[in-house]
C-alpha positions as CSV (number, residue, x, y, z in Angstrom):
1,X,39.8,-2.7,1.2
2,X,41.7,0.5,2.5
3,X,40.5,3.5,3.7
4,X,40.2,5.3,0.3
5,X,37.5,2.2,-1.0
6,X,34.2,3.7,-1.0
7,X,31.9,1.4,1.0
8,X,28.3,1.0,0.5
9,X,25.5,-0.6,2.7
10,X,22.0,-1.8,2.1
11,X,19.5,-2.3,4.3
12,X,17.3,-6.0,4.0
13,X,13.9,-4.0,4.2
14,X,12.5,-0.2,4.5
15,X,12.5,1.4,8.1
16,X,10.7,4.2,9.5
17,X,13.6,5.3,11.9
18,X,14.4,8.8,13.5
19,X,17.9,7.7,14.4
20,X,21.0,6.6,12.8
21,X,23.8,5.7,15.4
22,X,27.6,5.3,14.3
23,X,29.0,3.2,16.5
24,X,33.4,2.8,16.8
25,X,34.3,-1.0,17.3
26,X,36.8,-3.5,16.1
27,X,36.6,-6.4,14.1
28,X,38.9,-8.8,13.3
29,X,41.7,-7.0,15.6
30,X,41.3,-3.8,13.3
31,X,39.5,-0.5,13.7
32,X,35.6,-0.8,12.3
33,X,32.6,1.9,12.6
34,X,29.2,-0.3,12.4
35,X,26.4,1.6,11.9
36,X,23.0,0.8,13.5
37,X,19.3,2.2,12.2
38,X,16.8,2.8,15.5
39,X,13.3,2.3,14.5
40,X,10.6,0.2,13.5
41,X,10.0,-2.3,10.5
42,X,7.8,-0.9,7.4
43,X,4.8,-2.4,7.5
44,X,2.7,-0.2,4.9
45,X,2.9,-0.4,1.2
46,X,6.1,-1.0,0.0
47,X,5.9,1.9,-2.7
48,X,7.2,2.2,-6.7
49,X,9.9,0.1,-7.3
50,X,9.1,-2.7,-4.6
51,X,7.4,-5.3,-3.3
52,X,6.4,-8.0,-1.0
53,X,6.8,-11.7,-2.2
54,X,4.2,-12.2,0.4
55,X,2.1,-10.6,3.0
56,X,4.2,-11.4,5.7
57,X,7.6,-11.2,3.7
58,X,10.5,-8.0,4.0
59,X,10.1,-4.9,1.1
60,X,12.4,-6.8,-1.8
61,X,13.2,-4.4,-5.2
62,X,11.3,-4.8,-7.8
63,X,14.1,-5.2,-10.8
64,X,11.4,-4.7,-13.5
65,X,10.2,-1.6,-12.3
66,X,9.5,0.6,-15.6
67,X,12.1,-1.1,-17.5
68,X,12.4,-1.9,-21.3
69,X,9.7,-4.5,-22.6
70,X,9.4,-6.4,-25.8
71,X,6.7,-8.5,-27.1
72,X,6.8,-10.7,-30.6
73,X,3.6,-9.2,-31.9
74,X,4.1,-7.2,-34.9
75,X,0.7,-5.0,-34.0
76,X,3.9,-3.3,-32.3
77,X,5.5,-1.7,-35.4
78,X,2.4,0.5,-35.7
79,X,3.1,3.6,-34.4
80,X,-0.4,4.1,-32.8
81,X,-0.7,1.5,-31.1
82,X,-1.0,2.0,-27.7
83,X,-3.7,-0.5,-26.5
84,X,-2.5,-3.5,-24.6
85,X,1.2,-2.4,-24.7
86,X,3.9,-4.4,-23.4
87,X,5.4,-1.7,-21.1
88,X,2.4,-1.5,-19.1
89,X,3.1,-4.7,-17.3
90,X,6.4,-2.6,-15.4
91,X,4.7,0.9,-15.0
92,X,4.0,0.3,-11.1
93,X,0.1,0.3,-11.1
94,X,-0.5,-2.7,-9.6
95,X,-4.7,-1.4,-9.1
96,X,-7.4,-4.0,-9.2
97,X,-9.5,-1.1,-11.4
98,X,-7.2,-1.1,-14.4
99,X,-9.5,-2.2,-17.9
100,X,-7.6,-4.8,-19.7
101,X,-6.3,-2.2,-22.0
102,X,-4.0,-0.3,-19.4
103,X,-2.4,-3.9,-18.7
104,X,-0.2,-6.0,-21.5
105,X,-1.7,-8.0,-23.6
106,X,-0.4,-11.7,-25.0
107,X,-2.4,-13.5,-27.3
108,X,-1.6,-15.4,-30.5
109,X,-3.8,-13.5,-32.9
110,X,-0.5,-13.0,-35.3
111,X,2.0,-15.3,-33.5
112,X,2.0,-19.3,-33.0
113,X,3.5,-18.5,-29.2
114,X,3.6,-15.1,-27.6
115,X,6.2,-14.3,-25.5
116,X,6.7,-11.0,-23.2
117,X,10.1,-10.0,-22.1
118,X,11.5,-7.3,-19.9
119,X,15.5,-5.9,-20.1
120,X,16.9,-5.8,-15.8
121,X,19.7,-3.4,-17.8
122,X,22.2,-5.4,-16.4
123,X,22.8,-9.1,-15.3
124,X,21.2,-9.9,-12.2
125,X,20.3,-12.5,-9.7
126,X,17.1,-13.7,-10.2
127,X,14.8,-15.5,-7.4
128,X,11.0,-15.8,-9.1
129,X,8.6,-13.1,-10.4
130,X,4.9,-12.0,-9.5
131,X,2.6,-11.4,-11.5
132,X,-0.6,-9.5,-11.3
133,X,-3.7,-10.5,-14.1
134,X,-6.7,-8.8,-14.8
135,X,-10.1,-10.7,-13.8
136,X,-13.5,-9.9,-15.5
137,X,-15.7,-8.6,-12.6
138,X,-19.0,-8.1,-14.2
139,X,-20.9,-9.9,-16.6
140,X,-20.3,-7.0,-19.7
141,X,-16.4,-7.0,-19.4
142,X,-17.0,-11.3,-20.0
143,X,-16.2,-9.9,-23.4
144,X,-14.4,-11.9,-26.6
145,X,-11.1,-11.1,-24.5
146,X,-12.4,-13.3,-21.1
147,X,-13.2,-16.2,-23.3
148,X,-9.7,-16.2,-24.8
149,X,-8.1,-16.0,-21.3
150,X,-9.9,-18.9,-20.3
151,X,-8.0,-21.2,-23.8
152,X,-5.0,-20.1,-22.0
153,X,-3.2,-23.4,-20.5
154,X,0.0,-22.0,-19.1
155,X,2.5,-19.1,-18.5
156,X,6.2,-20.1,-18.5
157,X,8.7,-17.5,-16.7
158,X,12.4,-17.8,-18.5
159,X,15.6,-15.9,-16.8
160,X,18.0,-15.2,-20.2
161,X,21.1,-13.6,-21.3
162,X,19.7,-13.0,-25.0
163,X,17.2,-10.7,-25.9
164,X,14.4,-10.6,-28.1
165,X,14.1,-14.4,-28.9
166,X,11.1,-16.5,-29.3
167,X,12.3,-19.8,-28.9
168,X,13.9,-20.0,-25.6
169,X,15.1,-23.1,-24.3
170,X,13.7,-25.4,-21.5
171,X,17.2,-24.8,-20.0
172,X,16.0,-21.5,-18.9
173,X,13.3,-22.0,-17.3
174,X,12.0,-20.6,-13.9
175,X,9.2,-21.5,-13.6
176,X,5.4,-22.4,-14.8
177,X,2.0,-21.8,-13.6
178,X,-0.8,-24.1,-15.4
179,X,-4.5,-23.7,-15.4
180,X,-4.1,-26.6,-13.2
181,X,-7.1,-26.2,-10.4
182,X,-7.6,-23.0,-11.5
183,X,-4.3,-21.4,-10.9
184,X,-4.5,-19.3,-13.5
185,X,-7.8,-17.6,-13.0
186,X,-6.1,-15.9,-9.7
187,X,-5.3,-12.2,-9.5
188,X,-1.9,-13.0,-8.2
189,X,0.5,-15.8,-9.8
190,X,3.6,-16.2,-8.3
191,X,6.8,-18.1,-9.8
192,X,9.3,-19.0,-7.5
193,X,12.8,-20.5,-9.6
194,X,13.6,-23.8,-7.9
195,X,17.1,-22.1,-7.5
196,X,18.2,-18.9,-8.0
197,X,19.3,-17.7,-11.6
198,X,21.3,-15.2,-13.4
199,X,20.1,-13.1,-16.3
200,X,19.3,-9.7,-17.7
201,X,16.3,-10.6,-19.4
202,X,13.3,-12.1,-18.3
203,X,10.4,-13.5,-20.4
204,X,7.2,-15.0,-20.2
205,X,5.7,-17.8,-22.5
206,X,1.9,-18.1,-23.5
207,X,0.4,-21.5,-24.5
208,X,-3.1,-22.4,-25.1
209,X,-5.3,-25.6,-24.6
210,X,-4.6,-27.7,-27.3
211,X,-8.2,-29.9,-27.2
212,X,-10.8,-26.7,-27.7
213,X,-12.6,-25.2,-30.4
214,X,-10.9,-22.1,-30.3
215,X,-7.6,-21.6,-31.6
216,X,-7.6,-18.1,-30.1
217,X,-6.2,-17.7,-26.5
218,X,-4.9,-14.6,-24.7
219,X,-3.2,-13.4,-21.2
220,X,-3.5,-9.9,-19.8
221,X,-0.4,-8.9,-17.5
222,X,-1.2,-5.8,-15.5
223,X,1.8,-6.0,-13.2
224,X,4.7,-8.1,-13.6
225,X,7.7,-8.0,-10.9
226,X,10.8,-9.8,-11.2
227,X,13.0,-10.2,-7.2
């Protein structure tokens, strides 16, 4: 580092401040400025691009925010299709109003094993993802759709450098969330990785219950978001 090196700082979390103070001081027997923010933590919505990993947790970026999606379905190649589309699991409406066609859809209607994947444009370090679902609220949205969610069995989170594949192996996992005491069924699903990983792409990996009647099994993404 010399005096010509352009250096850049982050701060850990949004403030609302009215102050910035520059403040001359030394640091390891050389000349250092440290800079100081005077203010108050954030404690309102975080805002696009960002989130909370929970309540009580900092503002973290959101490295899937309105990034490139993919899903293996070829209802995709269609040019109108719109319904259900991948990208609108990174748009930033995270709003419990959305219908089920304003989030992405994964089911295995043309596909033995659907799989959802988002491009972070570059490699990054990857810590978990949360993920927001839509719930049926009343009785007439417990449609053909609800009964499919409820074949689903699991959603597996993967952290990749390869894009666009549909077999991904276990070595890249993250993470898995399982209908398991009804884990599923909630609005919210977080996967944390048991240790941080590095990746530009991120995917997620529908399966359905093996032992029921219907083949047909389905999982609606409104929100996903990758820290």
């Amino acid at each position: 580092m010399d005096r010509d090196t352009e250096r850049r700082h982050y701060l850990n979390q949004p403030f609302v401040a009215r102050f910035v103070r520059f403040q001359p001081t030394s640091w390891k027997r050389r000349i250092a400025l440290r800079a100081a923010v005077i203010g108050c933590p954030h404690r309102g919505d975080c805002g696009p691009g960002f989130l909370r990993v929970r309540e009580d947790s900092e503002c973290t970026e959101n490295l899937a925010y309105r990034r490139e999606t993919w899903v293996n379905d070829r209802r995709y190649a269609f040019a109108q299709w719109t319904d259900g589309h991948s990208s609108f699991a990174v748009d930033g409406d995270a709003s419990t109003s959305q219908p089920p066609r304003s989030c992405a859809i994964l089911d295995n209607y043309f596909v033995d094993q659907p799989v959802w994947m988002v491009d972070l444009a570059k490699r990054q370090r990857v810590r978990g993802l949360v993920v927001l679902t839509w719930q049926a609220k009343q009785q007439h949205e417990r449609s053909k759709l609800y009964h499919e969610m409820s074949n689903l069995d699991k959603l597996t989170a993967y952290v990749v450098d390869r894009p666009r594949l549909e077999e991904i192996p276990n070595a890249y996992k993250c993470a898995s969330v399982s209908r398991l005491h009804g884990a599923l069924s909630r609005r919210r699903l977080h996967f944390e990785c048991p240790d941080d990983m590095e990746g530009r792409y991120v995917y997620l990996k529908a399966s359905g219950v093996h032992n029921r009647k219907g083949r047909l099994y389905a999982a609606v993404l409104c929100e996903v978001m990758v820290y």
